[in-house]
C-alpha positions in Angstrom: -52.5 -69.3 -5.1 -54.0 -73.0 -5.6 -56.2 -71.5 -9.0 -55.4 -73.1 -11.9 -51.5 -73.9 -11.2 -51.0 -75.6 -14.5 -51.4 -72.5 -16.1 -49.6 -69.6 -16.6 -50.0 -66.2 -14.9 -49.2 -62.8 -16.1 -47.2 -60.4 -14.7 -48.9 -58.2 -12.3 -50.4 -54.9 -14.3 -48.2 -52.8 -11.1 -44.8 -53.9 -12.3 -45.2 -52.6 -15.6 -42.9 -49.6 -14.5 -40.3 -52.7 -13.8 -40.6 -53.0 -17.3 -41.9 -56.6 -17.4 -44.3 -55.7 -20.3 -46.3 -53.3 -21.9 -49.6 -53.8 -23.2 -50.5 -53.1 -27.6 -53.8 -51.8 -28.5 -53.9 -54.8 -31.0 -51.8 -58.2 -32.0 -53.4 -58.3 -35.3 -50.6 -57.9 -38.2 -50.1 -55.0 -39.9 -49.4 -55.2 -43.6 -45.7 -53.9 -43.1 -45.5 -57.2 -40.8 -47.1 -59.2 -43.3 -45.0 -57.6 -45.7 -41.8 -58.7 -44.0 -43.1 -62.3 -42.5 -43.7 -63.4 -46.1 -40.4 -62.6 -47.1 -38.9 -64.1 -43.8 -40.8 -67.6 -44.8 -38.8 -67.2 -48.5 -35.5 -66.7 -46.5 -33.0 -69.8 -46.6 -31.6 -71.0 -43.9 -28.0 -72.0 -45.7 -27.8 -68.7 -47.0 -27.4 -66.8 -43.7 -24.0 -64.7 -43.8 -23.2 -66.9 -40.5 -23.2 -69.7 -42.0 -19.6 -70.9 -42.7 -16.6 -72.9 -42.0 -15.9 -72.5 -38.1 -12.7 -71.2 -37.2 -11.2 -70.6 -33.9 -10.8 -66.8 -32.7 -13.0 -65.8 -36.1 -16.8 -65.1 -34.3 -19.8 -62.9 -36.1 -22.7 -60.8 -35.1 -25.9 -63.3 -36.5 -28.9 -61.2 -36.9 -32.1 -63.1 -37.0 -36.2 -62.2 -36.8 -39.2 -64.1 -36.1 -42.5 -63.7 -36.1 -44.6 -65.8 -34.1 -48.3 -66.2 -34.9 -51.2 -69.1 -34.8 -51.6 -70.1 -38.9 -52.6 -73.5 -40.1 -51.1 -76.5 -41.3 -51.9 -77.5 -45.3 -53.1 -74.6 -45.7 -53.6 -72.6 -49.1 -50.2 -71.4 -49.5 -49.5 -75.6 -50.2 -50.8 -75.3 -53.2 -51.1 -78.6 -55.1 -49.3 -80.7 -52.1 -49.0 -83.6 -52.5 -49.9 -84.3 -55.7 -47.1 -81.2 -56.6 -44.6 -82.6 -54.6 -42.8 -79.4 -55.3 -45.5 -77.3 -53.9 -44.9 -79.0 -50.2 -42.2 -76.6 -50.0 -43.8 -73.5 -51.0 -43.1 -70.2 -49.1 -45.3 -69.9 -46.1 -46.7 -73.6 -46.2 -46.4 -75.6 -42.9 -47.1 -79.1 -44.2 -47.3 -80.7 -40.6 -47.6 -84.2 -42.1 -50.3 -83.6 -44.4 -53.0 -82.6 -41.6 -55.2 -79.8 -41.6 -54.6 -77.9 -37.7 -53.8 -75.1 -36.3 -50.2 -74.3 -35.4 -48.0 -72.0 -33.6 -45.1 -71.0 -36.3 -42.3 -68.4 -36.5 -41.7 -66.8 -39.6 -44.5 -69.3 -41.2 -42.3 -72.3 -40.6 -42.4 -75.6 -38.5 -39.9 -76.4 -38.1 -39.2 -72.9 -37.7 -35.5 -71.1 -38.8 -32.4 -72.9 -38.1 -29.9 -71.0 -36.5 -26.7 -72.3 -37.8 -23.5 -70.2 -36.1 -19.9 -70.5 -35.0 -18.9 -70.9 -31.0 -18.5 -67.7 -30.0 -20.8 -65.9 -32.6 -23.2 -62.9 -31.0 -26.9 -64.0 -31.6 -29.4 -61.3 -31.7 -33.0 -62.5 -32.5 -35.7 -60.0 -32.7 -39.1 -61.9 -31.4 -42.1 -60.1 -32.5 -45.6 -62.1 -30.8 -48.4 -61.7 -33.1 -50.4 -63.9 -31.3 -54.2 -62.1 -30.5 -54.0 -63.8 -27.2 -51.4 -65.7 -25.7 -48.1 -65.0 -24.0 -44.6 -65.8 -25.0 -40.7 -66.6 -24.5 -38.5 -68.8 -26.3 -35.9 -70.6 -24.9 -32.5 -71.2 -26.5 -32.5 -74.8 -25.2 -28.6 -76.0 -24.9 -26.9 -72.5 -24.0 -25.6 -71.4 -21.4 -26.4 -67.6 -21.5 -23.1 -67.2 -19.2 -23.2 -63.3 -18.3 -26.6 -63.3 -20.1 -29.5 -65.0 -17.7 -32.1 -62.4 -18.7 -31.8 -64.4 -22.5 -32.6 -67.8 -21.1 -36.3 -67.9 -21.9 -37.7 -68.8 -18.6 -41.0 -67.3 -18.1 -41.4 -65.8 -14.9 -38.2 -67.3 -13.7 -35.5 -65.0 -16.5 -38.4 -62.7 -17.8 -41.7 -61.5 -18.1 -43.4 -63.1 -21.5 -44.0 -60.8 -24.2 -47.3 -60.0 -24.3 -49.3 -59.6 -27.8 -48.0 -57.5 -30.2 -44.8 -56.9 -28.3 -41.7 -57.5 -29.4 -38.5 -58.3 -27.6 -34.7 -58.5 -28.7 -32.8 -61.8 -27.3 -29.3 -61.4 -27.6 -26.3 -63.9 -26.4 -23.6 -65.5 -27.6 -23.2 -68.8 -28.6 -21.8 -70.8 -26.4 -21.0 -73.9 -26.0 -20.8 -75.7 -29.2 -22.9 -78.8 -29.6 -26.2 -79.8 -31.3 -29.1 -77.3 -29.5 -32.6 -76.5 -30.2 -34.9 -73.5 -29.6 -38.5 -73.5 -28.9 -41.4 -71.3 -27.1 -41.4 -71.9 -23.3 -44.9 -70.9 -22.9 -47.6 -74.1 -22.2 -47.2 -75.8 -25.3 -45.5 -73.9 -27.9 -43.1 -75.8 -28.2 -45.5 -78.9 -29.2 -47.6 -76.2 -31.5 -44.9 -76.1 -33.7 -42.9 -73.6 -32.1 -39.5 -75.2 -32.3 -36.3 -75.3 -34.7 -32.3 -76.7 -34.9 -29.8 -74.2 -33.1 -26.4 -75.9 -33.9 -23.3 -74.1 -32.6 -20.4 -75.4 -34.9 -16.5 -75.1 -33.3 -13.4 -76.0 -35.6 -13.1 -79.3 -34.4 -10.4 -81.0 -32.5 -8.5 -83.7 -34.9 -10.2 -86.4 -32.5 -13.8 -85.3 -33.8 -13.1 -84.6 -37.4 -10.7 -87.4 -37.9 -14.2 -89.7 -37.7 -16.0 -88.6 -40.6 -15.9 -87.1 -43.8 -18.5 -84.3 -44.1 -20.9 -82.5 -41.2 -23.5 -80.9 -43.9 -25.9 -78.7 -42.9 -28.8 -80.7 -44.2 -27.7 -83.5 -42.1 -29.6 -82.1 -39.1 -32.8 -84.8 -38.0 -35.9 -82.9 -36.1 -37.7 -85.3 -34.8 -41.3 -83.7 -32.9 -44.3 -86.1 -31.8 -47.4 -84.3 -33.2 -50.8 -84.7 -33.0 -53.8 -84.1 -35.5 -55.2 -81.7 -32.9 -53.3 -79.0 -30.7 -51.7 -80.5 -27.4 -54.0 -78.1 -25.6 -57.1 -79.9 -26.9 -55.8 -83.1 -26.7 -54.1 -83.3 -23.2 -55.7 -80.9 -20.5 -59.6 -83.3 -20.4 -56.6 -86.5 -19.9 -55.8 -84.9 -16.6 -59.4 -83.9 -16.0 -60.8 -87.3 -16.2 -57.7 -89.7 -15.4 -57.7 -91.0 -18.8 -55.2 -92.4 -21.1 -52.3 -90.6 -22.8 -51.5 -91.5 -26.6 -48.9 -90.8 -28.9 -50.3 -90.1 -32.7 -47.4 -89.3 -35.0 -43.6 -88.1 -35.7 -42.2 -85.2 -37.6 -39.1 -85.3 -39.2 -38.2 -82.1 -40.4 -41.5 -81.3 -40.6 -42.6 -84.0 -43.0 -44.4 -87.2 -42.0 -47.4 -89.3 -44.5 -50.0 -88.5 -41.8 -52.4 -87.3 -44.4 -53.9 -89.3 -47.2 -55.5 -88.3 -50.5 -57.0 -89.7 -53.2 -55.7 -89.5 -56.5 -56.8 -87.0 -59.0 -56.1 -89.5 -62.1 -56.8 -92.8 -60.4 -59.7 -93.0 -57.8 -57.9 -96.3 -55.8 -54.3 -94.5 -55.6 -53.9 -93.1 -52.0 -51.2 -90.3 -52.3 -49.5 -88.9 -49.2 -47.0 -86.0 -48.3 -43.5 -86.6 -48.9 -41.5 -88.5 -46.3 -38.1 -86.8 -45.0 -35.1 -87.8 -47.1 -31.0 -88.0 -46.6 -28.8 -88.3 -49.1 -24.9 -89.9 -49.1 -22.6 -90.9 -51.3 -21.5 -94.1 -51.3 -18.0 -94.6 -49.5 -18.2 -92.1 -47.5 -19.1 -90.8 -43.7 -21.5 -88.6 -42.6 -21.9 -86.9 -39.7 -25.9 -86.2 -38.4 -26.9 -84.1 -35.7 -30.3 -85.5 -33.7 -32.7 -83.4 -32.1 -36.3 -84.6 -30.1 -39.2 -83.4 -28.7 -43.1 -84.2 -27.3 -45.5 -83.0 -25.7 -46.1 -86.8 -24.1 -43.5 -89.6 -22.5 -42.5 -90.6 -26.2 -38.6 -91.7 -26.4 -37.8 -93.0 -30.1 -35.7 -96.0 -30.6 -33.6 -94.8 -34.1 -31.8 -97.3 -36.4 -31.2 -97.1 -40.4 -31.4 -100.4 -42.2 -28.2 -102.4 -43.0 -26.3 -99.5 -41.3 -24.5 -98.8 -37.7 -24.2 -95.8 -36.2 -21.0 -94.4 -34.7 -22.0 -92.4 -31.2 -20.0 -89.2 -30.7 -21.4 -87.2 -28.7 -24.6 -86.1 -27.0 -26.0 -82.6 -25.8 -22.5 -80.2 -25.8 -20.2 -82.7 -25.6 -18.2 -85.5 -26.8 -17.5 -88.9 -25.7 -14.8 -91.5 -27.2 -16.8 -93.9 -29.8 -19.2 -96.6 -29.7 -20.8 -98.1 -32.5 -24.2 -99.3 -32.1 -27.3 -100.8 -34.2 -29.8 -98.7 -32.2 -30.3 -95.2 -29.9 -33.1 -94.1 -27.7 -33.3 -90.6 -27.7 -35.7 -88.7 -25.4 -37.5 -85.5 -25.0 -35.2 -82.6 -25.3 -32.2 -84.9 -26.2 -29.4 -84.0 -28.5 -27.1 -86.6 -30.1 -24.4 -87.0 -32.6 -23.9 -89.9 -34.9 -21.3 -90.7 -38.3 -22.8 -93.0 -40.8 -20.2 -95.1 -43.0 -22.2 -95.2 -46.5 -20.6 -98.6 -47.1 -23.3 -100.7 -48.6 -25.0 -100.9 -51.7 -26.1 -98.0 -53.5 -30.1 -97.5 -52.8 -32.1 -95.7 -50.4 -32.4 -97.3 -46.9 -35.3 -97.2 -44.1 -34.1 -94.9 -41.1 -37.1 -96.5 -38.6 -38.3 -94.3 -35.6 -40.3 -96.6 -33.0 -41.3 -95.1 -30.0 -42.1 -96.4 -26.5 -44.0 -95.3 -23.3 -47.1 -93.4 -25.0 -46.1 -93.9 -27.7 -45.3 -97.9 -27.6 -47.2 -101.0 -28.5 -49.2 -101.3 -25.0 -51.0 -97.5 -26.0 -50.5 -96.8 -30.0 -47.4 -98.8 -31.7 -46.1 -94.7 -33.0 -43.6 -95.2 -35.3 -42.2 -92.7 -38.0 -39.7 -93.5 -41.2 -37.3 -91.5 -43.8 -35.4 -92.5 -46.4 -31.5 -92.6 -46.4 -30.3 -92.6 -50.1 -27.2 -93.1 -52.1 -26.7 -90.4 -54.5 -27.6 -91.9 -57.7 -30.2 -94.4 -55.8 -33.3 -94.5 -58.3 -35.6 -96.6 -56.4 -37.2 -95.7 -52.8 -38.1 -99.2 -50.4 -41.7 -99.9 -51.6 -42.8 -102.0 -48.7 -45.2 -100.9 -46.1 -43.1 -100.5 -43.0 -44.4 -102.0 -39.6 -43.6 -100.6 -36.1 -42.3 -104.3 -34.8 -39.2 -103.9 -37.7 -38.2 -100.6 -35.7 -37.2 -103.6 -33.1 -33.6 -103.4 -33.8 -31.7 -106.3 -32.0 -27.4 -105.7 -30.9 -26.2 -102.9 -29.3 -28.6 -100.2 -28.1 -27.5 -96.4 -26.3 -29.4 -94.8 -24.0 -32.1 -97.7 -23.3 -35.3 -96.6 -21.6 -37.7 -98.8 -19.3 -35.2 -101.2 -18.4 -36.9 -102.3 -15.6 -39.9 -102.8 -17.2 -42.5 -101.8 -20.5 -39.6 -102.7 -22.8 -38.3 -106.1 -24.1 -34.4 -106.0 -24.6 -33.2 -109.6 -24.6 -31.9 -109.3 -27.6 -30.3 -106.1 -26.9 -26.7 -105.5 -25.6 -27.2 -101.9 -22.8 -24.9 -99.2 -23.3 -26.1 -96.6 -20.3 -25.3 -92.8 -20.6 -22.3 -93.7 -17.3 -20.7 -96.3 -19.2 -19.4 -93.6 -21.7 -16.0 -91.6 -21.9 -15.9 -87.8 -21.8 -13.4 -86.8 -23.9 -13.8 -83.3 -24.3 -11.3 -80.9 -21.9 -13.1 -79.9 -18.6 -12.5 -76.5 -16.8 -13.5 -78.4 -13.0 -12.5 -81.0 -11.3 -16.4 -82.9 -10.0 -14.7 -85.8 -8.2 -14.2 -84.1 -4.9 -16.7 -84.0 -2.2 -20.1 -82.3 -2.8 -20.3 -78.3 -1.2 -24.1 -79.3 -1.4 -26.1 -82.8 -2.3 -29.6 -82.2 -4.1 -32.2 -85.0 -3.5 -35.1 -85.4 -5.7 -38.1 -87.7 -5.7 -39.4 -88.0 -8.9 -43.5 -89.4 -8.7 -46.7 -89.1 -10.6 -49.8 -89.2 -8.1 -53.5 -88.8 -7.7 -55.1 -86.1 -5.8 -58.4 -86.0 -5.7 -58.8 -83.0 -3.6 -57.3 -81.2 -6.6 -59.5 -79.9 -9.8 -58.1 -82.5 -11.7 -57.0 -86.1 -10.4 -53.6 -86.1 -12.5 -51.7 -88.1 -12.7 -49.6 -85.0 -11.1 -45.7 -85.3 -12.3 -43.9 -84.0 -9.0 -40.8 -83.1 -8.2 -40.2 -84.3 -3.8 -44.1 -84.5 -3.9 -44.5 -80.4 -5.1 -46.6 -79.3 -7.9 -43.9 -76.4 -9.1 -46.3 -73.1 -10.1 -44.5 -70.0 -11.5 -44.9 -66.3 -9.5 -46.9 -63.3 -11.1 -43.3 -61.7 -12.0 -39.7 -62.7 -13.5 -37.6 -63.9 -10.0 -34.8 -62.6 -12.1 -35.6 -58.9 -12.6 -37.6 -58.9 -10.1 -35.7 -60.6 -7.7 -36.2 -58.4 -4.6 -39.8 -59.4 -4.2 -39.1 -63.2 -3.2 -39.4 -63.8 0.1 -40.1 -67.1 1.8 -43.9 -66.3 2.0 -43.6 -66.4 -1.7 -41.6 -69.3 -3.0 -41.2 -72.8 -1.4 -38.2 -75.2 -0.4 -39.0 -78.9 0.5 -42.0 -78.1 3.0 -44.1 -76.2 2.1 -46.2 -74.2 3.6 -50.1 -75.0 4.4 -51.4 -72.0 2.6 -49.8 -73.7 -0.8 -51.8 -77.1 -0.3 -55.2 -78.3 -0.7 -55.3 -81.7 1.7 -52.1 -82.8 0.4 -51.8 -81.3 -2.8 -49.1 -78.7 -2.3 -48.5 -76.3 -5.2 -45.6 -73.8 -4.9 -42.6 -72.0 -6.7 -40.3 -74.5 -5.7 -36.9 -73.0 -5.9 -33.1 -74.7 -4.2 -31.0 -72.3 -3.5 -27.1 -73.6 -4.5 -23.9 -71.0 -3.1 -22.0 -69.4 -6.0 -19.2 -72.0 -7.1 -20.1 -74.8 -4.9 -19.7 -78.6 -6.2 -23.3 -79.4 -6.6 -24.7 -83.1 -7.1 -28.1 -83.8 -7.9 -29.7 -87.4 -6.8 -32.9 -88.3 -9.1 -34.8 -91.2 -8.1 -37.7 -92.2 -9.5 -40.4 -94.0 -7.8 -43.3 -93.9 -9.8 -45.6 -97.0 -10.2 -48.4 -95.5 -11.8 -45.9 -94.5 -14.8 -43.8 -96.8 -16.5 -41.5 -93.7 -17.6 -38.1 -92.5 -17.9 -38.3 -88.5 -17.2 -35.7 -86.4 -19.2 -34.5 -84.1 -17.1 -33.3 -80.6 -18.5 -31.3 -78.4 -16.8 -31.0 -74.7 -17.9 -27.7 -72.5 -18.0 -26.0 -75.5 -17.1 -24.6 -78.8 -18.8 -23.9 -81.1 -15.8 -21.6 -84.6 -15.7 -23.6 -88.0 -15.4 -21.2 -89.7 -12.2 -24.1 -93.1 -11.9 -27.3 -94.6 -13.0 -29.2 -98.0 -11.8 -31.9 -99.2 -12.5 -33.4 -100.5 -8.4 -37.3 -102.3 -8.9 -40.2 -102.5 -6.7 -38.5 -101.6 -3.5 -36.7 -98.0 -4.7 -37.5 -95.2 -2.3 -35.3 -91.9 -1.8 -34.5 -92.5 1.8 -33.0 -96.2 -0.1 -31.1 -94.2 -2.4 -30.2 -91.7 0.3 -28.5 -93.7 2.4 -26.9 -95.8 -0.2 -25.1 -92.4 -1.3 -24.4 -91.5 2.1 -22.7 -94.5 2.7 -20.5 -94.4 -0.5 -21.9 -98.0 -1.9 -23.2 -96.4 -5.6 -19.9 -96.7 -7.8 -19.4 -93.4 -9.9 -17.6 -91.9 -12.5 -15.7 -89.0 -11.1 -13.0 -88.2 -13.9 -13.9 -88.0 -17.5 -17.5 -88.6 -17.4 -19.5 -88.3 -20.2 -21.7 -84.2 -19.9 -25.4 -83.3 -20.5 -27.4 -80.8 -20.1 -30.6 -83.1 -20.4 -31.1 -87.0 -18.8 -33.2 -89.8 -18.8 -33.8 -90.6 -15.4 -34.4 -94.4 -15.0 -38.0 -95.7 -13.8 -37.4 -97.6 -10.3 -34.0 -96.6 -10.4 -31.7 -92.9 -10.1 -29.4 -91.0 -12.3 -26.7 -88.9 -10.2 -25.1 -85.8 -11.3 -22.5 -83.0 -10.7 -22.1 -79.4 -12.0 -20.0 -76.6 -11.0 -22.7 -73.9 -10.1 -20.3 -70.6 -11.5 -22.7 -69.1 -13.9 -24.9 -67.4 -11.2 -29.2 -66.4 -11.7 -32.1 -68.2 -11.5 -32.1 -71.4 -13.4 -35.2 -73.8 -14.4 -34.7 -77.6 -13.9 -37.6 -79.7 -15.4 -39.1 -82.5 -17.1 -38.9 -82.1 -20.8 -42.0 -83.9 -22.4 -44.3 -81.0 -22.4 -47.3 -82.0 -20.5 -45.2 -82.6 -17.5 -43.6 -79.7 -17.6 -47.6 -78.1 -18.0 -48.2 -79.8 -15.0 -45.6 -78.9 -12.9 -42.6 -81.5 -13.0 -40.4 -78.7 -12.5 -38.2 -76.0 -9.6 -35.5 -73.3 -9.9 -31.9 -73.7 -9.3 -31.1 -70.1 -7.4 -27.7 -69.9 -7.9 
């Protein structure tokens, strides 16, 4: 069906004996779920019986519940916030950077509850959707739900979504260790405030906890693009009228001076809610666990004043050392850094600039939080600038290297040019059992509803089916689901719209080729890969003349230089603009996999297709 394929269908009402879903009389709360979501938004997260020092062969059974519902930011349970600082972290408020706007919470939280367990703990969340309208699934973004596919999160792909005022248990074990995230995989939940940390904690080799000092559970950095309005408000009339995407704000832990009020005691004072805060002690090092997200192409350059930061790993996995003054993280990114608290006591700017959408050619974004010395009395009084976010030396991870970013004074450390140092289970530097090819493009169609730009994966607009293809698995058929061409009953002129889905044979050696050809974009996708982490073997950056066949025949013919031992493994990638990013995974953990763009809105529009494994 060509109607409306950015949105999401429901499962057929004839499956319901499949047990996709079955439909409440009613999604509005009852008081015994008021009752117990109250007392769920007083909960703390360090308090958990699961959260503990990790040791090997000692694994728990972590028991969590949320409650999803639409609330609203700033709302009444804030109290006096801001001018009761105190009050910004009352039960049930969702601050949300000091806006008034509707947001989609669990348990009355954004971010929502941090699961904080051991490798090789059993999760079991119990998901309740008291949402009057709207479907739902959440998606435990980093593992690998080996023997557990049905827990992935996919909707349509691993499950049905749960239907208002259903509930559903998700249940897996938490593997592998590494810095994760989970967050609703429904249009844009996740953007709505549907997210929080998931950090899977290992006892760590002597290679990783010889390098710092202390890995504290406040230490974890959320970092969400967020806009005064939903993202459903703001981003649907963009593709309706071919208009402009901006970026607005960042979250950090929830927190952000977005809103300003005047002062009750002095009619010129503008007050604002708090800023995020870290605090150190001086002479020692710190690990800090990154996590970000958005809705829009919005990668954020992070640096803290005065300070480097000592890059150890990224995703699941670890990579020897680099130092560097600066990181780009993008959308659905994950990376480990130690700081060395070796300067003067005080409390230091960590800046947050971001680029694409986000950047100075749309709306200069830029975010700050304080890094403090215990003992520091004084916070930076100056009024920070998104140009002093520019941090010269040594940068990870750069984004629009070919153009839309300035980095002459920059020294490029690339994702390949990193050192895996983690043990691996495979050997990936044989020759491929199957070779993937992607196009990655954002076009105009006019024939379509909406002009787009359309995000496309090999020129295919990816649409999920009416039921799970996991569960339901022996309704696909060819007349249902699409490979490279397909057929004309899925396109509009040439608009093509489809559940695009690869199939990849049961253990084969699997590389993926991305390469990006978009002109209309200045963007580097991250690409996220589910049940799978996957080992980056090359990137390059080509220009005006990249094409797939190019690529294609440059990997045919052996002439890209890869990494085939001890490369550096993600589950998520930055693919460059005019260039490619290749990859290699061991396909062993068989079902049906989703492999996407992770900025929201492309993922809304179809930047996506299945792995069948």
């Amino acid at each position: 069906s060509l109607e409306a394929p950015f949105k999401t269908k429901m499962c057929l009402i004839k499956f319901v004996l499949l047990s996709c879903f079955i439909f409440k009389a009613s999604a509005l709360l009852s008081v015994d779920t008021t009752k117990r979501q109250r007392q769920l938004s007083v909960d703390s997260d360090f308090s958990h019986p699961c959260v503990r020092e990790c040791i090997t062969g000692a694994s728990m059974v972590c028991y969590y519940t949320f409650i999803v519902d639409w609330y609203t930011s700033m709302s009444v349970q804030c109290g006096d916030c801001p001018f009761n600082t105190t009050a910004c972290s009352n039960p049930g408020c969702i601050v949300g950077g000091g806006i008034v706007r509707p947001v989609i919470s669990a348990n009355r939280r954004t971010p929502g509850p941090a699961i904080l367990v051991c490798e090789n703990d059993t999760v079991i969340v119990d998901v309740t959707n008291a949402m009057d309208k709207e479907l739902l699934t959440i998606h435990w973004h980093g593992v690998h739900q080996v023997g557990s596919p049905y827990m992935d999160g996919g909707p349509y792909v691993t499950q049905c979504p749960l239907t208002p005022g259903d509930s559903f248990r998700y249940q897996f074990l938490a593997s592998p260790h590494g810095t994760h995230m989970w967050h609703g995989h429904v249009g844009y939940h996740d953007s709505s405030g549907l997210f929080g940390p998931l950090v899977v904690r290992r006892q760590e080799p002597d290679y990783i906890s010889s390098l710092y000092d202390y890995d504290l559970l406040e230490h974890t950095i959320t970092i969400w693009h967020w806009y005064n309005l939903t993202d459903a408000s703001v981003l649907p009339p963009v593709l309706d009228t071919y208009g402009g995407v901006y970026g607005y704000g960042l979250l950090v832990n929830g927190h952000a001076p977005f809103g300003r009020f005047k002062s009750k005691t002095n009619s010129s004072e503008v007050i604002t809610t708090p800023r995020a805060k870290f605090f150190v002690q001086q002479g020692k090092r710190y690990r800090f666990r990154l996590i970000v997200n958005s809705a829009i192409y919005c990668p954020v350059q992070i640096s803290i004043d005065n300070h480097t930061l000592l890059m150890i790993s990224s995703d699941t996995n670890s990579y020897q050392p680099v130092e560097v003054d600066s990181l780009m993280v993008n959308a659905g990114e994950r990376f480990s850094f130690v700081l060395n608290a070796n300067q003067t006591p005080g409390c230091y700017w960590m800046r947050l600039r971001g680029l694409g959408d986000c950047g100075p050619k749309k709306s200069s974004t830029h975010g700050e939080v304080f890094v403090c010395y215990n003992g520091a009395t004084t916070e930076p009084s100056d009024i920070p600038t998104y140009d002093e976010g520019r941090r010269p030396g040594k940068i990870l991870n750069p984004v629009q290297v070919f153009k839309g970013e300035d980095y002459s004074k920059n020294e490029l450390i690339l994702l390949s040019n990193l050192t895996g140092m983690d043990p691996e289970k495979y050997s990936y530097n044989g020759t491929p059992d199957a070779t993937i090819y992607i196009q990655q493009h954002a076009q105009l169609y006019f024939e379509a509803d909406a002009p787009g730009p359309w995000q496309q994966f090999n020129n295919i607009t990816f649409e999920f089916t009416p039921f799970s293809m996991l569960t339901q698995r022996g309704m696909l058929s060819a007349s249902v689901v699409c490979d490279d061409v397909p057929d004309s009953r899925h396109c509009i002129g040439t608009f093509c719209v489809c559940p695009y889905t690869k199939k990849v044979p049961l253990n084969a050696l699997v590389e993926i080729v991305l390469v990006d050809i978009s002109v209309l974009r200045e963007q580097d996708h991250p690409i996220h890969m589910h049940g799978y982490k996957f080992h980056v073997v090359a990137m390059g950056t080509i220009g005006d003349n990249v094409s797939l066949d190019y690529v294609k025949d440059l990997n045919e013919r052996n002439l890209i230089p890869k990494k085939l031992v001890n490369a550096p493994a993600k589950d998520t990638i930055s693919v460059p603009n005019a260039g490619y990013a290749i990859v290699r995974f061991k396909a062993n953990n068989p079902g049906f996999w989703l492999f996407h763009c992770h900025v929201t809105n492309h993922m809304v529009l179809g930047m996506a297709m299945v792995l069948q494994v």
